[in-house]
C-alpha positions in Angstrom: 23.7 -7.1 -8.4 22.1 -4.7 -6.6 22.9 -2.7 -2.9 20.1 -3.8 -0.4 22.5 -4.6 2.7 22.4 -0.9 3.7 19.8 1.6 5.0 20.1 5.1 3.1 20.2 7.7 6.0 17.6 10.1 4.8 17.7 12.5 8.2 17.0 15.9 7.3 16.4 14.9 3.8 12.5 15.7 3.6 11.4 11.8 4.7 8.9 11.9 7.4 9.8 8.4 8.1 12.6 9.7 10.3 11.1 12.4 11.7 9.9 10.7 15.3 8.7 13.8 17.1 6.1 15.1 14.4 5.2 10.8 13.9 4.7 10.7 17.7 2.6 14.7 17.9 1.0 13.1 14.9 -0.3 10.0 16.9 0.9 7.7 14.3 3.2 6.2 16.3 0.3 5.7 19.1 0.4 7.6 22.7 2.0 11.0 22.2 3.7 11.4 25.4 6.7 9.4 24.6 10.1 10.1 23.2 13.1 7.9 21.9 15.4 7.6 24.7 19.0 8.3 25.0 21.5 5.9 23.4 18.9 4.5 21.0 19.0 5.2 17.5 15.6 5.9 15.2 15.0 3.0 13.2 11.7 3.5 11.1 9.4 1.0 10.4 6.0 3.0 10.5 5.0 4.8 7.1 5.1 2.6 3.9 8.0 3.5 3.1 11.7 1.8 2.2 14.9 2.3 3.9 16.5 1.4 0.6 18.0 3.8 -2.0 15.7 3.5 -5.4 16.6 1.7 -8.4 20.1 3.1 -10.0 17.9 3.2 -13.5 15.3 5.8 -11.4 18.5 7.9 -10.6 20.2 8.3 -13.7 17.0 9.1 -15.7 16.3 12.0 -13.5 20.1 13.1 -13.5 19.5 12.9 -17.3 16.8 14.9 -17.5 17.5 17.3 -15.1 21.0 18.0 -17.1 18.5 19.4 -19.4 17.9 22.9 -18.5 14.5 23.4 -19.7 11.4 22.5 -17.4 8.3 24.1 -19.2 5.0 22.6 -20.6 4.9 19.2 -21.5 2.5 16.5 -22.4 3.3 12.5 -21.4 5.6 11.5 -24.0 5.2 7.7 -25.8 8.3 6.3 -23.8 5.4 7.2 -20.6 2.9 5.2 -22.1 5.3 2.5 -23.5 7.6 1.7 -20.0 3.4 1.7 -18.7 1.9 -1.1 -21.4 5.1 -2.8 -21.5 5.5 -3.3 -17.6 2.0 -4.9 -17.4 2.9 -6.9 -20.4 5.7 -8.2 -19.0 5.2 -8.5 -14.9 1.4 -9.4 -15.1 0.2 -10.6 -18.8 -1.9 -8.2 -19.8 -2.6 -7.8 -23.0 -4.3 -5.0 -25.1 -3.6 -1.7 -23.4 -3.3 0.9 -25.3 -2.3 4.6 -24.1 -5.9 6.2 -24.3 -6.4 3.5 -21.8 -4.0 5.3 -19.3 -4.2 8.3 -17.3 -2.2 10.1 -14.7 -3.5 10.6 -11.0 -2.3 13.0 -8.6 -1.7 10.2 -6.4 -3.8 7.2 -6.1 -6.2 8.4 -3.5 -6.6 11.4 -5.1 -7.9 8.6 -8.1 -10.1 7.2 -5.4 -11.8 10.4 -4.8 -12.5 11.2 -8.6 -13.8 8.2 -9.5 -16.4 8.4 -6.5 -17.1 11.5 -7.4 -18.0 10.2 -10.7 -19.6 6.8 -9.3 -21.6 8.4 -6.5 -23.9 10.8 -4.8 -23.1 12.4 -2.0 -24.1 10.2 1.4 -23.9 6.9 -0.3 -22.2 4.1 1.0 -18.9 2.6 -0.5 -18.1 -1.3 0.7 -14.6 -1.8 2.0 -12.8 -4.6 3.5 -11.5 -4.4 6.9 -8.7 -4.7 7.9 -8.8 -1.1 6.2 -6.0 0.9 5.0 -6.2 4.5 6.7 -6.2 6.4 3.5 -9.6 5.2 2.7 -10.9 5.7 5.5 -10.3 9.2 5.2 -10.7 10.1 1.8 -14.7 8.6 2.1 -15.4 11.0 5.3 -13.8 13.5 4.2 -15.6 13.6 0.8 -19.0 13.0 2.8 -19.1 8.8 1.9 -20.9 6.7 4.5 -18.1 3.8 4.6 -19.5 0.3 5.0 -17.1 -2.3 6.0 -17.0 -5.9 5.5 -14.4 -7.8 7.9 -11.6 -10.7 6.2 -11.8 -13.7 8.5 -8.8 -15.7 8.9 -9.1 -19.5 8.0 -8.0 -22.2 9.5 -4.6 -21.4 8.2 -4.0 -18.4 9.5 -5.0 -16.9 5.8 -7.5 -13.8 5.5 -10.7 -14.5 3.2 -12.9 -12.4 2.2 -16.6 -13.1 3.7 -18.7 -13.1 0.2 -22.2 -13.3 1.9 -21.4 -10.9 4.1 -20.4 -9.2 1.0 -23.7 -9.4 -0.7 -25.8 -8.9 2.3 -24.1 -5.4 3.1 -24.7 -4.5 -0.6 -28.4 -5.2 -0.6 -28.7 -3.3 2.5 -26.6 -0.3 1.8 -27.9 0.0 -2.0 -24.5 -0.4 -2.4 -23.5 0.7 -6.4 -19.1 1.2 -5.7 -16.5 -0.7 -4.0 -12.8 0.6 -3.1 -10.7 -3.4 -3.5 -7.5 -3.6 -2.5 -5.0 -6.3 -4.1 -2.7 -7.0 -3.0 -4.6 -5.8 0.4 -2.5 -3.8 2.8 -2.5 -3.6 5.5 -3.5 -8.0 6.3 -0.4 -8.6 2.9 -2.9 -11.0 1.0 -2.3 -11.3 -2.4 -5.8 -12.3 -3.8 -5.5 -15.8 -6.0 -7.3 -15.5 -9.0 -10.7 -17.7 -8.1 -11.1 -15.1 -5.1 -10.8 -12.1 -7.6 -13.3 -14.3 -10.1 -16.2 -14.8 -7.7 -15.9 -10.9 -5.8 -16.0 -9.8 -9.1 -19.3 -11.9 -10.1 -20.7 -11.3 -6.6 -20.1 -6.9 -8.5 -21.7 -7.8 -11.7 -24.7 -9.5 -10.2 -25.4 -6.1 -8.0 -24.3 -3.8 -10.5 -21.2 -2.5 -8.5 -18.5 -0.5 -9.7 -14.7 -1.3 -8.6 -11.8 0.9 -7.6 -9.0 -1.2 -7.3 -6.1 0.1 -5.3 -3.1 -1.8 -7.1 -0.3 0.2 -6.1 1.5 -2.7 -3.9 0.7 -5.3 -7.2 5.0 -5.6 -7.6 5.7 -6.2 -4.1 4.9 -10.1 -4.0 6.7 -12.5 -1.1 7.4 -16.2 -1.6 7.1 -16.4 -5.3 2.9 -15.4 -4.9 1.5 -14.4 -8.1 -0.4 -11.1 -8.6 -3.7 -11.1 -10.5 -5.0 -8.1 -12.4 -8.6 -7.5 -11.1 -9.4 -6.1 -14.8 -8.2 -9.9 -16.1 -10.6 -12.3 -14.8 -13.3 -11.5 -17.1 -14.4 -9.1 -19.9 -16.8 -7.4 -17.6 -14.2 -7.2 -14.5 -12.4 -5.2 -17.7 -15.1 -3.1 -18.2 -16.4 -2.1 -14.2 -12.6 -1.5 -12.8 -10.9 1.9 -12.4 -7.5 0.2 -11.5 -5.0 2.4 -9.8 -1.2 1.8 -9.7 1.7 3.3 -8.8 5.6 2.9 -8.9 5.9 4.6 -5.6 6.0 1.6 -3.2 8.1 -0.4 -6.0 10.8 2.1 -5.9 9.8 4.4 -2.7 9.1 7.3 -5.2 6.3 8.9 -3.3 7.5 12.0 -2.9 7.9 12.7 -6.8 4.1 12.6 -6.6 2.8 10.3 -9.8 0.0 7.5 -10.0 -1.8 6.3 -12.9 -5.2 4.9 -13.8 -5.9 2.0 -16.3 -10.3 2.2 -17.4 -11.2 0.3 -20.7 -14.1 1.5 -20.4 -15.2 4.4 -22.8 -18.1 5.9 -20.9 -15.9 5.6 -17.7 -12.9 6.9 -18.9 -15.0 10.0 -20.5 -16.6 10.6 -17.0 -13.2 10.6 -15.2 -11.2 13.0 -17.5 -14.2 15.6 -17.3 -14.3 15.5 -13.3 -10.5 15.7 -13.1 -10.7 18.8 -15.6 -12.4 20.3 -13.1 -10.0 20.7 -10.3 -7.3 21.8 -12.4 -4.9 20.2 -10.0 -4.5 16.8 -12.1 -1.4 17.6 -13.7 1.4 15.8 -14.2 5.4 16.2 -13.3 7.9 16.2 -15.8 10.5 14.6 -13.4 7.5 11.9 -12.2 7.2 11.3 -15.7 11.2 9.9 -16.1 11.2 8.5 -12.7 8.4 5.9 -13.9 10.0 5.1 -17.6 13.4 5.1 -15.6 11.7 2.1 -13.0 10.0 0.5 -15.4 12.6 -0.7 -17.7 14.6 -3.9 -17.7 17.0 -3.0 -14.9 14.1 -1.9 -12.9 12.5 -5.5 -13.1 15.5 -7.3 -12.2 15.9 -4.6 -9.0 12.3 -5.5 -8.1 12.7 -9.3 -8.0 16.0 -8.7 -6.0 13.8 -6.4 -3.7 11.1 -8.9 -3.0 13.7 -12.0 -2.3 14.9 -9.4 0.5 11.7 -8.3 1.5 11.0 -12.7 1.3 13.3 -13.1 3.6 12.3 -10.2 6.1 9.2 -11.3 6.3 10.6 -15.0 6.9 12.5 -13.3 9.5 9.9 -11.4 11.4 7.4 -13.7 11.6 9.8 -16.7 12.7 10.2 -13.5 15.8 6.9 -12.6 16.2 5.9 -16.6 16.3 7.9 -17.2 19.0 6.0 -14.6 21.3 2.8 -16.3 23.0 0.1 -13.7 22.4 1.1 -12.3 19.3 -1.7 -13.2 16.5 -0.5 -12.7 12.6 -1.0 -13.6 8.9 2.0 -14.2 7.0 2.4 -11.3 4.3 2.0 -12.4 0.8 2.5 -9.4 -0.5 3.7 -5.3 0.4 6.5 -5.1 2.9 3.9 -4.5 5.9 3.1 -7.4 9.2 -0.3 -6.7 10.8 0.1 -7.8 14.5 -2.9 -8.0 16.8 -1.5 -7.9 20.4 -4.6 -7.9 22.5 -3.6 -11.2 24.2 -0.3 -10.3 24.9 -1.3 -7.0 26.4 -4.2 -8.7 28.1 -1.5 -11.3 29.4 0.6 -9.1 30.8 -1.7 -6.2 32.2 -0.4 -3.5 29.5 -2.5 -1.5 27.1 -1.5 -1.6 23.5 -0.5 2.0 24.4 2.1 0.7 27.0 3.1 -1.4 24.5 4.1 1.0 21.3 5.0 3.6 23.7 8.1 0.7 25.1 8.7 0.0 21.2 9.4 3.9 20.3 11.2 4.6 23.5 13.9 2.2 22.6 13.9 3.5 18.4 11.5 1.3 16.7 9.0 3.5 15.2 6.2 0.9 14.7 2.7 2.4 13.5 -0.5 2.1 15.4 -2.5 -0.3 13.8 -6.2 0.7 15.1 -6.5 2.8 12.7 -6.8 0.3 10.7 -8.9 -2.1 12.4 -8.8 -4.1 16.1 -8.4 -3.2 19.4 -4.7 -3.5 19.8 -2.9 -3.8 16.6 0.3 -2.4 15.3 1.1 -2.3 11.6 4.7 -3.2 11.3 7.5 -2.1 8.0 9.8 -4.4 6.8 11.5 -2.8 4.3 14.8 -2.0 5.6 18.1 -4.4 5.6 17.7 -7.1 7.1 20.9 -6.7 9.6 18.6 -3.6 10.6 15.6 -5.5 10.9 17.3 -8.2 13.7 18.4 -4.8 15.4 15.0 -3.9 15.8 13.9 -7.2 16.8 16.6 -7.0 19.1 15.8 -4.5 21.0 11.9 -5.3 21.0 13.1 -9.0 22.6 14.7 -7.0 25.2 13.1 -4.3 26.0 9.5 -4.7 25.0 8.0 -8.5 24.9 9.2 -9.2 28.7 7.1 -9.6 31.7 6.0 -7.1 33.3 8.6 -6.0 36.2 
């Protein structure tokens, strides 16, 4: 039904994505000394961001209300709140939200650092899991948050856990009181099953910890895995989570610049609205507005189960790739369109440094992200959303070029 066999080309129309000289100055793409050589086209697979063309219900929504001339003060209309309460309803079974329940957020780390300004003092110490996504990372230093981090472990089956008495002992000796949870977690892809959610969220109400739960990447799910509302699992999970969401990822809106927050909680909610009155920079975007009630409609939910069988299928693609190279270490995503690699044994193997290593990837067009940043030593943080034709290009070129000995 739907057009995901072909990469838009969005060259010179605003997406960073393409732009491989200020990704490479940026050091996003690793050492900064390379360039894309000759012959080779760009293929991006660094930012979280898709190489498809959005939903054809985002698109005619904003054609329809850009055909009507008139752009001035607004407030979020019903159909906002409504496409919201019914998505959830729908996609995730929850039940009982209302629209004073919802807010808007410019963006959802902009959400993150309202609510810890709400949460905490100055100098305390937020728990995060590493792996960590960058945007964190940043957002607690730069807003003067002493980060503590607590790493997944992978299990016997490859599968990333959290480490709950590590957990706890970090949040006794931090004097811990907020937590930034991911689900589904990006950049490791694990989609949290529900008893995981149940006993973090137990180990928060023991210790008196708030939540911030990123779940911007809760409609990307692989392999038929099932996303569970943090805010679900129990009546106080309901009452301690600031949940974040987005339909940016869903339907690679992030440059119309529009998040929301779901808080049941009265006190909470109170607390947030005041601290995001004080910026006077919280303010919505009349064509954000109908891109959201244009994804989250009917045809939207059938485009984003057609997305995630493609993005299935990528992912069934990459790793069947990346399992064939000795030295390559990887979870399987269950969620987001994003492949963690840790390369250190490969490098290690074959006298290279992971620098050596990205710097061959971008030369020959595949603009894979440094994963440090993120957590380990030699890591690269790998996008899948693009065709899949596109994708075995990119393999391509990294089986022939890249992963070979060194000569």
């Amino acid at each position: 039904m739907f057009n995901f066999t072909e990469a838009i080309d969005r060259t010179g129309k605003d997406a960073i994505a393409y732009d491989a000289q200020a990704a490479i100055r940026g050091g996003s793409l690793g050492p900064t000394d390379v360039e894309v050589a000759e012959g080779f086209d760009i293929i991006p697979m660094w930012v979280a961001d898709m190489s498809f063309a959005t939903a054809p219900s985002v698109t005619r929504a904003l054609h329809e209300r850009v055909d009507h001339p008139c752009f001035g003060y607004f407030d979020p209309s019903p159909a906002y709140y409504d496409a919201i309460i019914r998505w959830h309803e729908l996609r995730n079974g929850v039940t009982g939200m209302r629209p004073e329940h919802i807010a808007y957020e410019n963006g959802v780390l902009g959400g993150v650092a309202s609510t810890l300004s709400v949460l905490c003092s100055r100098g305390d110490s937020v728990l995060v899991h590493a792996p960590t996504y960058v945007g964190f990372t940043k957002t607690l230093r730069n807003a003067g948050y002493d980060l503590v981090s607590s790493a997944l472990i992978r299990d016997d089956q490859g599968v990333w856990r959290m480490d709950y008495d590590d957990m706890e002992r970090k949040i006794i000796d931090h004097r811990i009181h907020a937590t930034i949870f991911c689900s589904p977690h990006n950049p490791t892809g694990r989609v949290w099953e529900r008893w995981e959610i149940e006993r973090a969220m137990e180990l928060f109400r023991a210790h008196d910890v708030y939540v911030i739960a990123d779940e911007i990447w809760s409609d990307i799910l692989l392999d038929g895995h099932v996303y569970t509302p943090t805010q679900s699992v129990s009546v106080d999970a309901r009452n301690r989570t600031i949940a974040l969401y987005a339909p940016s990822k869903t339907f690679n809106l992030a440059g119309l610049i529009g998040s929301y927050r779901v808080v049941y909680n009265a006190w909470l909610r109170d607390r947030l609205d005041k601290e995001e009155s004080l910026s006077h920079y919280n303010s919505q975007n009349v064509l954000s507005m109908h891109g959201l009630i244009g994804a989250y409609c009917e045809e939207g939910m059938a485009w984003t189960d057609e997305l995630n069988v493609v993005l299935s299928e990528n992912a069934s693609v990459a790793c069947e790739f990346f399992g064939r190279i000795p030295g390559v270490s990887f979870s399987r995503p269950q969620g987001t369109y994003m492949l963690f690699l840790d390369c250190a044994q490969w490098c290690e193997e074959h006298d290279m440094t992971i620098d050596d290593l990205q710097r061959s990837g971008v030369r020959v067009g595949v603009l894979w992200q440094d994963g440090r940043a993120f957590g380990g030593e030699a890591t690269i943080r790998l996008n899948l959303a693009l065709s899949t034709e596109r994708l075995r290009e990119a393999l391509g070129r990294l089986k022939e070029y890249v992963f070979v000995a060194k000569r």
